[in-house]
C-alpha positions in Angstrom: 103.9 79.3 73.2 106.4 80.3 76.2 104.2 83.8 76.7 101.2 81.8 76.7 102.5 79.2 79.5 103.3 82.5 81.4 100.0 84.3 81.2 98.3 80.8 82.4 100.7 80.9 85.0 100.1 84.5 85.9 96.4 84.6 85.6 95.9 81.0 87.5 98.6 83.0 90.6 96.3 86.1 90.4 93.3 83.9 90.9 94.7 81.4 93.8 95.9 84.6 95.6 91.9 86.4 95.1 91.0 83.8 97.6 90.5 85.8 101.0 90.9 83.4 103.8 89.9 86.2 106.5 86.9 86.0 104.9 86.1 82.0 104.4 87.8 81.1 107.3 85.3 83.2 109.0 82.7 82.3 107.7 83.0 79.0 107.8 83.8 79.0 111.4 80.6 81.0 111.9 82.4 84.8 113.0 81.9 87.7 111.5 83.2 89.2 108.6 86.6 90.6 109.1 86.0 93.6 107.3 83.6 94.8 109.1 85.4 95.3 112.8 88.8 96.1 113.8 90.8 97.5 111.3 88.2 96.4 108.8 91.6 94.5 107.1 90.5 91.1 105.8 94.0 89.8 107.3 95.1 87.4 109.8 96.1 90.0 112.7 92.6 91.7 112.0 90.8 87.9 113.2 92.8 87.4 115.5 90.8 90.8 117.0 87.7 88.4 117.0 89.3 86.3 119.9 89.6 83.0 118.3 93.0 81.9 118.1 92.4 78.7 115.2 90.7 81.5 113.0 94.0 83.6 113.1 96.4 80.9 112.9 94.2 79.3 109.8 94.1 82.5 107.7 97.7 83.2 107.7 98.5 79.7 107.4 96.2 79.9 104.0 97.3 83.3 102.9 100.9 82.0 102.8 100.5 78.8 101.2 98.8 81.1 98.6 102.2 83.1 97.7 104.2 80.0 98.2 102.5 77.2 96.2 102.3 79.2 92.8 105.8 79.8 93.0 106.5 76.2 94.2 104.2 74.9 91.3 106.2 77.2 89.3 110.0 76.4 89.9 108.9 72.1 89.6 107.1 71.7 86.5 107.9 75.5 85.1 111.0 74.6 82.9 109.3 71.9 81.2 107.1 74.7 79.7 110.0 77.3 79.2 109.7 78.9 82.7 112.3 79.8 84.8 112.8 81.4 88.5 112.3 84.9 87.2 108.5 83.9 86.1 108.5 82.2 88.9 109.0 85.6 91.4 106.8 87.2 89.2 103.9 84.6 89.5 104.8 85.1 93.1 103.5 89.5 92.8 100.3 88.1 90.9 99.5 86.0 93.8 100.1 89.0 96.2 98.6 91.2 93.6 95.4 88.6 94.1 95.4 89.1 97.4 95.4 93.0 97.1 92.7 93.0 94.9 90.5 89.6 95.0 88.4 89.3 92.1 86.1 87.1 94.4 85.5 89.7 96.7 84.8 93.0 95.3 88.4 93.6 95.3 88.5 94.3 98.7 91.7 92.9 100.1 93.9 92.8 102.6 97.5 94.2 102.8 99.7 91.0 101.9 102.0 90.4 104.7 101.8 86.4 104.9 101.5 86.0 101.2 104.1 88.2 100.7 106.0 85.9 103.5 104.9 82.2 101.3 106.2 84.0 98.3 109.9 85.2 99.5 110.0 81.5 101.2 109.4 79.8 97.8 111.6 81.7 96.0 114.5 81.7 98.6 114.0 79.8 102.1 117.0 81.9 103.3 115.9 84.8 102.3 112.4 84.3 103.7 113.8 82.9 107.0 116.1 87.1 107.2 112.7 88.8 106.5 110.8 86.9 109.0 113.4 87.2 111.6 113.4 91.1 110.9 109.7 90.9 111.4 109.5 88.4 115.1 112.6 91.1 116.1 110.1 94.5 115.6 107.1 92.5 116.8 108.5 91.9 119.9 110.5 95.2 121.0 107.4 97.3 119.7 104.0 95.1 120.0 103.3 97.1 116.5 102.9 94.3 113.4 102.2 97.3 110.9 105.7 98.3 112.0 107.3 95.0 111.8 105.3 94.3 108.1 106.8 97.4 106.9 110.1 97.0 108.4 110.3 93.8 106.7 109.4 94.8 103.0 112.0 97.5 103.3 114.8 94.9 104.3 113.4 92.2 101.9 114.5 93.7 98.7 118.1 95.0 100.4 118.6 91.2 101.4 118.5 90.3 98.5 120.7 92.7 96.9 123.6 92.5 99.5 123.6 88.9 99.9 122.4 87.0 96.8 123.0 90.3 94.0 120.8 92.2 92.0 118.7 89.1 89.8 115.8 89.4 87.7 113.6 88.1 90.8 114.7 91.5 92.5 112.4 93.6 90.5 109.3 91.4 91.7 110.2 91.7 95.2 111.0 95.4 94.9 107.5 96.1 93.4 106.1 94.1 96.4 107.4 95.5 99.0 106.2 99.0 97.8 102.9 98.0 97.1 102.6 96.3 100.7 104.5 99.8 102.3 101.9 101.7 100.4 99.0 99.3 101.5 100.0 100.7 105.3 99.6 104.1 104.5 96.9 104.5 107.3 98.6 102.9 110.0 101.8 104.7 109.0 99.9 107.9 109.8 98.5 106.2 113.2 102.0 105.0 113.8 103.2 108.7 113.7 99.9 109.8 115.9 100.5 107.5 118.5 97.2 105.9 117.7 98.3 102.1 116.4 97.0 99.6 118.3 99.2 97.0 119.3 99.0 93.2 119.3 96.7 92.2 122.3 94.3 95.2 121.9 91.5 93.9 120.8 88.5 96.0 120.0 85.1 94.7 120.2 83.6 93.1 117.1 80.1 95.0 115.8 77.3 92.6 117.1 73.9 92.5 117.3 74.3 93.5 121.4 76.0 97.0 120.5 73.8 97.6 117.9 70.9 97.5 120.0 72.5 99.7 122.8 73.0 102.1 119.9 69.8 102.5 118.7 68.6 102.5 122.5 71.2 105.3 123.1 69.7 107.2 120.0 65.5 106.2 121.1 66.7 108.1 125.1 68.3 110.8 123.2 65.2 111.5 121.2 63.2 111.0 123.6 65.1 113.6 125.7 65.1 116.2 123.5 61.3 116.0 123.0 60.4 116.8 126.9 63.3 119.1 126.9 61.5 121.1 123.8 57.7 120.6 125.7 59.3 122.0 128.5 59.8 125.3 126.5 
């Protein structure tokens, strides 16, 4: 009965976490689709690229409350159903896994910084409180949140060890962390090129403006290379 209480609890974390609030904020506030400008990530920093502010701040307000409130859920009403704070980290990685790879949305996800965030702060307000302060410290000495997300899963895990010991919980977090290192792998590379774009860069969304530029662009460039062939 226990291992069934913890596949519900898994399954129901995956699912919560599947919801990409990139995605329905944007839509619902009538912007385009996150993944299709920027860094094409379906993540807060990506629509905040879009130039409205409530968008941004609503995603990774969402996207946290997704990592924390399974765990929450979790660590209340878990014991009366045999499940204790380890489950509870671990319903924390399905909700990031969720997020990853939403089944709602093609499994096209984003990289899991804020629900990574909600889930460290259910688990351990302290602990979540040293990772973010890792993360506002890079942010502001390098404008670079790729840096500071990474720099922040590596420390998360090591907190943890060196402050509160080596507890089933670690395992979660150390699987986390990897997978949202390896979820940077591009802007790692851009990182090392020189080409990351830092916060307050904001490239121009695809819209229906550029696109007819473009095919303008391409009708004058066909056109050109018509009288240029008459000519011979």
């Amino acid at each position: 009965m226990n291992a069934l209480w913890i596949a519900v609890a898994l399954l129901g974390a995956y699912l919560i976490g599947s919801l990409s609030f990139a995605v329905i904020v944007s839509r619902v506030m009538g912007l385009a689709d996150p993944r299709s400008y920027g860094s094409k990530n379906p993540g807060a920093t990506n629509v905040l690229r879009s130039g409205n502010k409530a968008a941004a701040l609503l995603t990774l307000a969402f996207d946290a409350l997704k990592g924390y409130v399974p765990v929450l859920l979790v660590l209340i009403y878990g014991p009366r159903f045999g499940l204790g704070p380890s489950v509870a980290a671990f319903v924390g990685l399905a909700a990031f896994v969720g997020h990853l790879w939403p089944v709602f949305f093609r499994f096209r996800g984003g990289k899991g910084v804020a629900t990574a965030a909600g889930v460290l702060m259910a688990i351990n307000p302290w602990l979540g409180l040293a990772t973010l302060l890792s993360f506002a410290i890079i942010v502001v000495f390098s404008r670079y949140a790729s840096l500071a997300s990474i720099v922040a899963a590596a420390f998360a895990p090591f907190y943890q060890a060196l402050i509160w010991g080596v507890q089933p919980a670690f395992l979660a977090m150390v699987v986390m962390s990897l997978l949202l290192i390896w979820r940077h792998e591009g802007n790692i590379k851009k990182l090392l090129a020189g080409t990351e774009n830092k916060i307050g860069q904001k490239p121009p969304p695809p819209g229906p403006l550029q696109n007819v530029d473009k095919a303008h662009g391409a009708h004058a460039h066909t056109h050109q290379h018509t009288k240029h062939k008459k000519g011979h």
